[in-house]
C-alpha positions as CSV (number, residue, x, y, z in Angstrom):
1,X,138.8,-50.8,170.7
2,X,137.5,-52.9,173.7
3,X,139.5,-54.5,176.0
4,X,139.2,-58.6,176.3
5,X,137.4,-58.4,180.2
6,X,134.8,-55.5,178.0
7,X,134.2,-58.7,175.7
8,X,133.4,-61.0,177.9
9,X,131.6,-58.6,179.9
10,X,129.0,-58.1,177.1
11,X,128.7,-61.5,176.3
12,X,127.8,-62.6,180.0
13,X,125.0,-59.9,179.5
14,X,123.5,-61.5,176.9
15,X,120.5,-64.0,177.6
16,X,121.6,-66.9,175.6
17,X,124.9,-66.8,178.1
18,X,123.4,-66.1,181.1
19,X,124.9,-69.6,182.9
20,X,128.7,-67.9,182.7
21,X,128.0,-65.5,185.5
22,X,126.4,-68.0,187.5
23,X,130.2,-70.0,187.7
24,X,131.7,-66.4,188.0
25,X,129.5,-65.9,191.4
26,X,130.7,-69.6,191.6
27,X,134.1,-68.7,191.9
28,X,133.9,-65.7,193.9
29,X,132.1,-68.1,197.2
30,X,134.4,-70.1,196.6
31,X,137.2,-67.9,196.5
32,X,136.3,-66.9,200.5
33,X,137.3,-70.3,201.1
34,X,141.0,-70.9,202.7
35,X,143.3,-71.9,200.4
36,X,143.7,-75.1,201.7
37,X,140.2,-75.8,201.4
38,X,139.9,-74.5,197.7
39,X,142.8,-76.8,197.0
40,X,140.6,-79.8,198.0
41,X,137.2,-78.5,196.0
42,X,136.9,-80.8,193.0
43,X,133.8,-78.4,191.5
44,X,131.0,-76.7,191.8
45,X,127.6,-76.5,190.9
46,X,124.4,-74.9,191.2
47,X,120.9,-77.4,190.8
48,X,117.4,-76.8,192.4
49,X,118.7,-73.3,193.9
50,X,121.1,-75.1,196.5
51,X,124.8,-74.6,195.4
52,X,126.6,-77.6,195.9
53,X,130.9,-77.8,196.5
54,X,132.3,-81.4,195.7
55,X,135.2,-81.7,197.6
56,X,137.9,-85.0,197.5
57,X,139.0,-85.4,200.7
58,X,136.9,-85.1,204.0
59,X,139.2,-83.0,205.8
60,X,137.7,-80.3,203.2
61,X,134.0,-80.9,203.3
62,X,135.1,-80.9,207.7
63,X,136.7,-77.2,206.7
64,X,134.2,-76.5,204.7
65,X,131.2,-77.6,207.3
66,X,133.1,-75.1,210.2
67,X,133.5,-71.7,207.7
68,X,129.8,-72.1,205.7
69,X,127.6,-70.5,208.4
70,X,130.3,-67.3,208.4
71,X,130.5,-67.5,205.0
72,X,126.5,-67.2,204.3
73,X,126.3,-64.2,206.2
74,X,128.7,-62.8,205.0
75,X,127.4,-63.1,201.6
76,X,123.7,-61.9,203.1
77,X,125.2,-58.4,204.3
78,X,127.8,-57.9,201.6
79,X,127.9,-59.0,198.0
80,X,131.0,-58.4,195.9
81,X,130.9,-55.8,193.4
82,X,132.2,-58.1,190.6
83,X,128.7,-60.3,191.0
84,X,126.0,-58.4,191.2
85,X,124.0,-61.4,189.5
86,X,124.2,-63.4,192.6
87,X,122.2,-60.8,194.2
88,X,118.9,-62.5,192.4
89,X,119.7,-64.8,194.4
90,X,121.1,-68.1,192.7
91,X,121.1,-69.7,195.3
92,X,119.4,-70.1,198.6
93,X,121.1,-73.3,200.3
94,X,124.7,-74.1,200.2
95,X,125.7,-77.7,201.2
96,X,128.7,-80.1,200.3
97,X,129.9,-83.8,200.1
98,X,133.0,-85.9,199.2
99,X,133.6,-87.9,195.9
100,X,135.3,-91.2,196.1
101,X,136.5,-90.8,192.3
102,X,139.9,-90.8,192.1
103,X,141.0,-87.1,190.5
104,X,143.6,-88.1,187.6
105,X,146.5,-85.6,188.2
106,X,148.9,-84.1,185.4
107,X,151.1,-86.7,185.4
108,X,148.8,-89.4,184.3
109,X,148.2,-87.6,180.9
110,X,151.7,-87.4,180.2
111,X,153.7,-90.6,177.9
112,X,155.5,-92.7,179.9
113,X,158.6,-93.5,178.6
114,X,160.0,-96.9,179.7
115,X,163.7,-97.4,179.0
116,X,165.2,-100.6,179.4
117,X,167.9,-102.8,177.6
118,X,166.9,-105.3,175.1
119,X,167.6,-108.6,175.7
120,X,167.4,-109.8,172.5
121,X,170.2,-110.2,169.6
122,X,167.7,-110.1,166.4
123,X,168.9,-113.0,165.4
124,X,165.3,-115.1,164.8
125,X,164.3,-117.0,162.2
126,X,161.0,-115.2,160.5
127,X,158.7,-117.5,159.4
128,X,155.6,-115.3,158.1
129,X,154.3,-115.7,154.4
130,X,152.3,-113.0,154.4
131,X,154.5,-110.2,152.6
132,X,153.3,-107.0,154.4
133,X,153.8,-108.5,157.8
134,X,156.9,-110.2,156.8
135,X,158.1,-106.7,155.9
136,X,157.3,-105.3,159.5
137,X,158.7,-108.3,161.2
138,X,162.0,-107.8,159.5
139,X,162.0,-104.2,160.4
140,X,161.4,-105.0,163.4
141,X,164.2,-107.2,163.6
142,X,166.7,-104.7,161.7
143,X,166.2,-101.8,164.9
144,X,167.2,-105.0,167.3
145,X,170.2,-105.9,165.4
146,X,171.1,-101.7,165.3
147,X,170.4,-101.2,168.6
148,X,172.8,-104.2,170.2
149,X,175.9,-103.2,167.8
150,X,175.0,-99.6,169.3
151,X,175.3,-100.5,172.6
152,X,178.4,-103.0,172.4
């Protein structure tokens, strides 16, 4: 039986997959970075065989601008074992630049829950003749009135 890293080995070696290990050797340039500096890479991409970091704060692309020549010749005398497809070379230019788009953080995706007391009794007059939104309206009114006797 193989192992899941034997799966997805053979599937990166097939043709119609082909673009996977180009965002492995991704990874793996990006991984020389500090970890500072990987922190502050939004992504990654390769287009017109220039790889391109997009980084959200200057201070990175700064970092980023003093590493890159040590980092390309690194990668001219030594390629890693785990991406020997980079040695086609993918790539012949790397450069960078900051994006101004706000990055939403984890936070943002959670619900918000607001918890205040209610300032009203429930005691309203409902004047609605429609009966389905009559119906809601008094429900609506019925968790008011339960909620103040719970909190008296």
């Amino acid at each position: 039986m193989k192992s899941a890293s034997q799966i997805i080995n053979s599937i990166q070696s097939r043709p119609q997959f082909s673009k996977l290990s180009y965002y492995k050797c991704i990874k793996i340039v990006q991984s020389m970075f500090t970890a500072p500096v990987q922190k502050m890479i939004n992504f990654a991409y390769i287009k017109n065989r220039t790889l391109f970091f997009v980084f959200n704060h200057p201070v990175g692309k700064q970092e980023f601008d003093n590493n890159i020549q040590s980092i390309k010749s690194a990668l001219k005398f030594y390629m890693p074992d785990e991406c020997k497809d980079c040695q086609e070379s993918l790539f012949d230019e790397i450069k960078a630049f900051v994006t101004h788009t706000p990055r939403k953080s984890k936070e943002e995706y959670k619900e918000i829950k607001v918890l205040y007391k209610e300032r009203s009794s429930g005691n309203f007059e409902i004047n609605i003749h429609e009966t389905k939104l009559r119906e809601l309206v008094m429900s609506i009114q019925k968790i008011i009135k339960e909620k103040n006797s719970n909190d008296s």
